[in-house]
C-alpha positions as CSV (number, residue, x, y, z in Angstrom):
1,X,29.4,173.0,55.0
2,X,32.9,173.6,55.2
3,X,35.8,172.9,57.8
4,X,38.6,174.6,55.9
5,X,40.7,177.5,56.6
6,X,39.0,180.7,55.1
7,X,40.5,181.8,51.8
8,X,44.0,181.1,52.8
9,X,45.0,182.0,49.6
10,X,43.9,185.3,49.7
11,X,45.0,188.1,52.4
12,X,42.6,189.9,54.3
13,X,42.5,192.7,52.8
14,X,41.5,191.5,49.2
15,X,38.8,189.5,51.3
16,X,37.4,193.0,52.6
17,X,37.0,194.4,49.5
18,X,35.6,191.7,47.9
19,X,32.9,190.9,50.6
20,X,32.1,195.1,51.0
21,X,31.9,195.2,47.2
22,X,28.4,196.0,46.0
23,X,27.5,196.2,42.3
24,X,31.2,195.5,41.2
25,X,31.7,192.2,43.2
26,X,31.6,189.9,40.3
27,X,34.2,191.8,38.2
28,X,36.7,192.7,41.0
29,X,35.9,189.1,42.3
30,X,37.4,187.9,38.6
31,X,40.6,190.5,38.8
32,X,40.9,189.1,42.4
33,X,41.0,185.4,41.1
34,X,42.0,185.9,37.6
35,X,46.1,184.6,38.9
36,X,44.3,181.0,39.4
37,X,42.3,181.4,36.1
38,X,44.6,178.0,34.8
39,X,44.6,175.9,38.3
40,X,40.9,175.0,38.5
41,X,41.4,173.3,41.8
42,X,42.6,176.3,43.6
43,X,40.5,178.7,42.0
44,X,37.5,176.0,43.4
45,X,39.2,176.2,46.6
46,X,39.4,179.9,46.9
47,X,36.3,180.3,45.9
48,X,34.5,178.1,47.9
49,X,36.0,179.2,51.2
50,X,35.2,183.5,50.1
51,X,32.0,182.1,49.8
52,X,31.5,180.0,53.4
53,X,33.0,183.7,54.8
54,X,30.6,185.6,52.9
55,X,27.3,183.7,54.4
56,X,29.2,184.0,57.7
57,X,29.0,187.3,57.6
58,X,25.9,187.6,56.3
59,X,26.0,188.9,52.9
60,X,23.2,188.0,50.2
61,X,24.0,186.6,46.9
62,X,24.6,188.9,44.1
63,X,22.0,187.9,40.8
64,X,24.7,186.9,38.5
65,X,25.0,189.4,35.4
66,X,24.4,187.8,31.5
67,X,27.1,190.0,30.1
68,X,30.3,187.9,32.1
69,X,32.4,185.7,29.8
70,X,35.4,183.2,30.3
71,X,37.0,183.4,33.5
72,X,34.4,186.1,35.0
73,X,31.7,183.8,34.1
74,X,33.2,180.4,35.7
75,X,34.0,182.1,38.7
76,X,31.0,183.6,39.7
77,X,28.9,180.5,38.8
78,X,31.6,178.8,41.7
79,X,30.7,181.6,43.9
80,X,26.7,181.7,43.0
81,X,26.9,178.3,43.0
82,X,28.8,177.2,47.0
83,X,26.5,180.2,48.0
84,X,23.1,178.7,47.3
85,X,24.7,175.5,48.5
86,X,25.1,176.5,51.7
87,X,22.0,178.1,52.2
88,X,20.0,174.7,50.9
89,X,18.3,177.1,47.7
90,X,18.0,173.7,45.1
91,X,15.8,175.9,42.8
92,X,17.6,178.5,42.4
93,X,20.7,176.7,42.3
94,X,19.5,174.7,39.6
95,X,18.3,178.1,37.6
96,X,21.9,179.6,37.8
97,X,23.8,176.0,36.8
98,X,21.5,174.8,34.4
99,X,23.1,177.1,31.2
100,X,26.2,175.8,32.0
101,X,25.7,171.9,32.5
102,X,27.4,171.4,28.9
103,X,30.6,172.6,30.0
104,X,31.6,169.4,31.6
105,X,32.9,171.0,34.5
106,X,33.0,169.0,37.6
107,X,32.0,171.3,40.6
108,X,29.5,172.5,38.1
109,X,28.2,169.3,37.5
110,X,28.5,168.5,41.1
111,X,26.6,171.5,42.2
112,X,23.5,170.3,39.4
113,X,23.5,167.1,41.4
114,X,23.2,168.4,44.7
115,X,20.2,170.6,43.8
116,X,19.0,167.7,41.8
117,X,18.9,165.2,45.2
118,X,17.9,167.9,47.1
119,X,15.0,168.2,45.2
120,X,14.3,164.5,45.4
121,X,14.9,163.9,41.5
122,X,15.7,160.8,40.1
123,X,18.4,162.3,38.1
124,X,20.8,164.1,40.7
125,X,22.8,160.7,40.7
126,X,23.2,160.6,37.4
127,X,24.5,163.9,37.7
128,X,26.6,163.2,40.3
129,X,28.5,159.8,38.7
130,X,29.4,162.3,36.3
131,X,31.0,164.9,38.2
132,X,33.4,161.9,40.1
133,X,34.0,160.7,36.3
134,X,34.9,164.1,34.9
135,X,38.4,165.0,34.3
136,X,38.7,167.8,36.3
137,X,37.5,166.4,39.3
138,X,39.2,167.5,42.5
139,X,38.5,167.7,46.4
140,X,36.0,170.6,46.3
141,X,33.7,169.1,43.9
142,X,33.8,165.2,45.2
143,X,33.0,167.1,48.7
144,X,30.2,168.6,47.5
145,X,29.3,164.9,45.6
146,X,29.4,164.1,49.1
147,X,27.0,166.4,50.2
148,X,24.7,166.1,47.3
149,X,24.5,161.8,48.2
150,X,24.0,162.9,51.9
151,X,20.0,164.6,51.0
152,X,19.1,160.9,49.7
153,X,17.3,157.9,51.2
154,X,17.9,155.4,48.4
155,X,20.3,152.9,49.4
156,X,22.5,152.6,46.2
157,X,23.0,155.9,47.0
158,X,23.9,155.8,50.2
159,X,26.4,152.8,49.2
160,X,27.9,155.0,46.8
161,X,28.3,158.0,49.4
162,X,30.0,155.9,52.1
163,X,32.7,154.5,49.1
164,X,33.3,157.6,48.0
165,X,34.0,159.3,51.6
166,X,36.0,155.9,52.0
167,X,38.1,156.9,48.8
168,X,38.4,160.6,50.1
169,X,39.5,159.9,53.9
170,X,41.9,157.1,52.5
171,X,43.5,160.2,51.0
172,X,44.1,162.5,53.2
173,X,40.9,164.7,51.8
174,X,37.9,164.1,53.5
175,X,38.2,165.8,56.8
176,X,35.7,165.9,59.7
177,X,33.0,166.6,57.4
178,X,33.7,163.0,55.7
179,X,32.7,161.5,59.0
180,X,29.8,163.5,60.1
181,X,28.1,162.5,56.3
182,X,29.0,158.9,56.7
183,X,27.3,159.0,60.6
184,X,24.0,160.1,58.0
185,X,24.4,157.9,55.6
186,X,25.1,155.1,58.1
187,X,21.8,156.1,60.4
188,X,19.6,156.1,57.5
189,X,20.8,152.4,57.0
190,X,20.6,151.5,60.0
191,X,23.7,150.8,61.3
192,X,23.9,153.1,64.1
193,X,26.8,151.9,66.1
194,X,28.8,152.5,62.9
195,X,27.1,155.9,62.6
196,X,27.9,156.7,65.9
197,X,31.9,155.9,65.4
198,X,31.7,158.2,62.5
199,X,30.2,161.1,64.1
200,X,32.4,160.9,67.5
201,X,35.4,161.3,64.5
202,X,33.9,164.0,63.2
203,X,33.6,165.6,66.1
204,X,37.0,165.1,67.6
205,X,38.7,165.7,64.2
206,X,36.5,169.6,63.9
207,X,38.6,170.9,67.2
208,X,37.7,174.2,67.7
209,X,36.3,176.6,65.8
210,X,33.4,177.0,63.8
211,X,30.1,176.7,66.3
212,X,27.5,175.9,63.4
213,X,29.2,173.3,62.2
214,X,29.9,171.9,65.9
215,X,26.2,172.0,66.5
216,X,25.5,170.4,63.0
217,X,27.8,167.3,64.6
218,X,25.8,167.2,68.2
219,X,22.6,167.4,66.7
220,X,23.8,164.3,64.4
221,X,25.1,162.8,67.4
222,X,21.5,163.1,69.5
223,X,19.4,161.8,66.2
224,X,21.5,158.9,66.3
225,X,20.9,157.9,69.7
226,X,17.1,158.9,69.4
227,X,16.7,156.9,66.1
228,X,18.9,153.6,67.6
229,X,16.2,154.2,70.6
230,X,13.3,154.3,69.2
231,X,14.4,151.4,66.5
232,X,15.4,149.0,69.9
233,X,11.9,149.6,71.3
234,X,10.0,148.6,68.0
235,X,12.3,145.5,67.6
236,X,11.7,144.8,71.1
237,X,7.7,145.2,70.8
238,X,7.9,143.2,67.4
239,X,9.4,140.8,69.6
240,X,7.1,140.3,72.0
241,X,4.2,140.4,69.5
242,X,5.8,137.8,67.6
243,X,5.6,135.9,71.6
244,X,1.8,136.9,71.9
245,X,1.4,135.7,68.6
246,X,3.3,132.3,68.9
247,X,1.1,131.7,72.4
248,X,-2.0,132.5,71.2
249,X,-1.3,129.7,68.0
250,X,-1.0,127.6,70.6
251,X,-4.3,127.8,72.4
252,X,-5.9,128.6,69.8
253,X,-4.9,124.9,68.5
254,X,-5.5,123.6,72.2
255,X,-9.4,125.1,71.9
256,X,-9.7,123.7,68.5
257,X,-8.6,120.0,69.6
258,X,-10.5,120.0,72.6
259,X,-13.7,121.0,70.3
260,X,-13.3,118.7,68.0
261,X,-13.2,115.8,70.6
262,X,-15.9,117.1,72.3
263,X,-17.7,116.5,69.3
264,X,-16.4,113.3,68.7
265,X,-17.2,112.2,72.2
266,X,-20.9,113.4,71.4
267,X,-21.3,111.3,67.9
268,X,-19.8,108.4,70.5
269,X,-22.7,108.6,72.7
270,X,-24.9,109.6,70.2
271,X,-24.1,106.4,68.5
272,X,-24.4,104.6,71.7
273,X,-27.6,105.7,72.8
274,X,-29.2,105.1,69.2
275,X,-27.4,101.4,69.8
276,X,-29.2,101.1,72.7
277,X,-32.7,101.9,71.6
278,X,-32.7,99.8,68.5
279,X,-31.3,97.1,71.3
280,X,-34.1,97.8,73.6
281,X,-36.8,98.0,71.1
282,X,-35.7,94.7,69.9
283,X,-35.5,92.7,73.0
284,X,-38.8,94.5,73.6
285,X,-40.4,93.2,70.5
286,X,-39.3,89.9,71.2
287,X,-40.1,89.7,74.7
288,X,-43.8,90.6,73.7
289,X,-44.3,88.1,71.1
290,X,-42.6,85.6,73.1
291,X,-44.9,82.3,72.9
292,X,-43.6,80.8,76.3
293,X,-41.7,81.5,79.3
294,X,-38.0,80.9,78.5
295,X,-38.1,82.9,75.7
296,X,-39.3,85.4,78.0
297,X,-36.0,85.2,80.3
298,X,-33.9,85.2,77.6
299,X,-35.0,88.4,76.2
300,X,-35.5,89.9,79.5
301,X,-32.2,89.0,80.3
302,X,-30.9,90.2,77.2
303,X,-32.2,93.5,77.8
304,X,-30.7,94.0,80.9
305,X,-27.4,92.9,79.7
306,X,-27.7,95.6,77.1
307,X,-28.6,98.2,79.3
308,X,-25.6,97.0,81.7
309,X,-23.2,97.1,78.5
310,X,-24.6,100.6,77.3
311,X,-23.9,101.8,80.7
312,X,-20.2,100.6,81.1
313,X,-19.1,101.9,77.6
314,X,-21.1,105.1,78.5
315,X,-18.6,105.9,81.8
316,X,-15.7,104.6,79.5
317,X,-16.3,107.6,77.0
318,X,-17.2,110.1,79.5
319,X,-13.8,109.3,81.5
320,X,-11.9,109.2,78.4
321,X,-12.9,112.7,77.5
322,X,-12.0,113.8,81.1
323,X,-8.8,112.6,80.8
324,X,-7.9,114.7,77.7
């Protein structure tokens, strides 16, 4: 995605005859540019910008012929390779960069890395540390870093994307498209009222202009605010499961203490009552074989003590056991 003038370095009539060129784009492409053959950057930045107007006006990619050399070749691996770019084609944009990886070019390299991340392979950021390391690095091939770092979910990447945009809007390169990839970057970590800073930039700071890449920016808007949405209603229910959860500790503890003295209170009584009936089958025992009268008193007496005792010490566990 680009927010850039259209090949303002060319006029409009070499821009014509380029894009209505048929089998001889690629050659009259290379006489067009061949006067920025020694400034890399601008050749990248003409290049670039012939190819954002070409998929705006619809024209497919020429296949890339095997018989180009030197500055013919560079230029229409730029122009193959922003093409297939824009139009989110990682395999093929791998096939056509691929032969010319060992050239150490940056927007070359860049390009790799985008199709590479695209792709979800591990080594597009290898790729892409390599293009911000190389020499020849300039605006056009850290932007398109930028947009290679933007297709990933891993988080060191994401880090590395929003320095990098940081670097580039510090200055004075990054433009609106800076913003609107640090609003994706900053969404997939959520941090979406940071996001959402970022994006109302890059919206503000596109003006007028291209539609596509205005809808691009509202649509990143919207997923913002649907994605901080939904995330506030699942912390919210993982709140209030956390509260069920807490509560229902708590009576579950309650129900487990109010068993257990249940069956405490039981052994009590149990314990009681088997007190009792070795008591009563004592005095009993005695009061038979008593061998006079007062002997019989006394363990008649002693039996209805007992049964008196057993009694109070009876209501004394059941009240207790109310009480809790």
């Amino acid at each position: 995605m680009q927010t850039e003038p259209v090949v303002p370095d060319l006029d409009p009539a070499e821009v014509d005859a380029l894009l209505d060129a048929a089998d001889t784009f690629y050659p009259l492409l290379a006489a067009t540019t061949e006067r920025y053959a020694e400034d890399r950057a601008a050749l990248r930045r003409v290049v670039t910008d012939l190819a954002w107007q070409a998929r705006a006006r619809g024209r497919a990619v020429p296949p890339v012929p095997d018989e180009l050399t030197g500055h013919a070749q560079r230029v229409a691996r730029y122009y193959a390779g922003q093409r297939l770019r824009f139009d989110f084609r990682f395999r093929e944009l791998q096939r056509v960069i691929e032969p010319w990886l060992g050239s150490g070019d940056a927007l070359l390299t860049a390009l790799a890395g985008f199709a590479a991340l695209g792709r979800g392979e591990p080594m597009g950021r290898a790729l892409v540390e390599r293009s911000l390391a190389a020499a020849d690095a300039d605006d056009k091939s850290r932007h398109v870093c930028l947009h290679a770092l933007w297709f990933s979910r891993d988080r060191e990447d994401l880090t590395l994307l929003l320095a990098l945009s940081e670097e580039m809007l510090a200055a004075g390169a990054g433009g609106a498209n800076a913003h609107y990839r640090r609003a994706g970057a900053l969404r997939r970590l959520g941090r979406y009222d940071e996001a959402m800073v970022e994006i109302e930039l890059a919206i503000e700071r596109h003006g007028s202009g291209d539609t596509a890449v205005h809808q691009d920016y509202v649509r990143e808007r919207e997923l913002i605010l649907a994605v901080a949405a939904t995330a506030g209603v699942a912390e919210a229910t993982v709140a209030r499961l956390a509260g069920l959860e807490t509560r229902l500790d708590e009576r579950l503890g309650k129900a487990e203490d109010l068993v257990n003295d249940s069956l405490l209170r039981t052994i009590e009584i149990l314990g009681l009552f088997l007190a009792l009936t070795g008591f009563v089958v004592g005095t009993s025992t005695a009061a038979v074989k008593s061998s006079d009268w007062w002997q019989l008193v006394v363990a008649m007496g002693l039996l209805v003590a007992g049964s008196a005792a057993f009694l109070l010490m009876m209501r004394w566990v059941v009240s207790s056991q109310r009480e809790r």
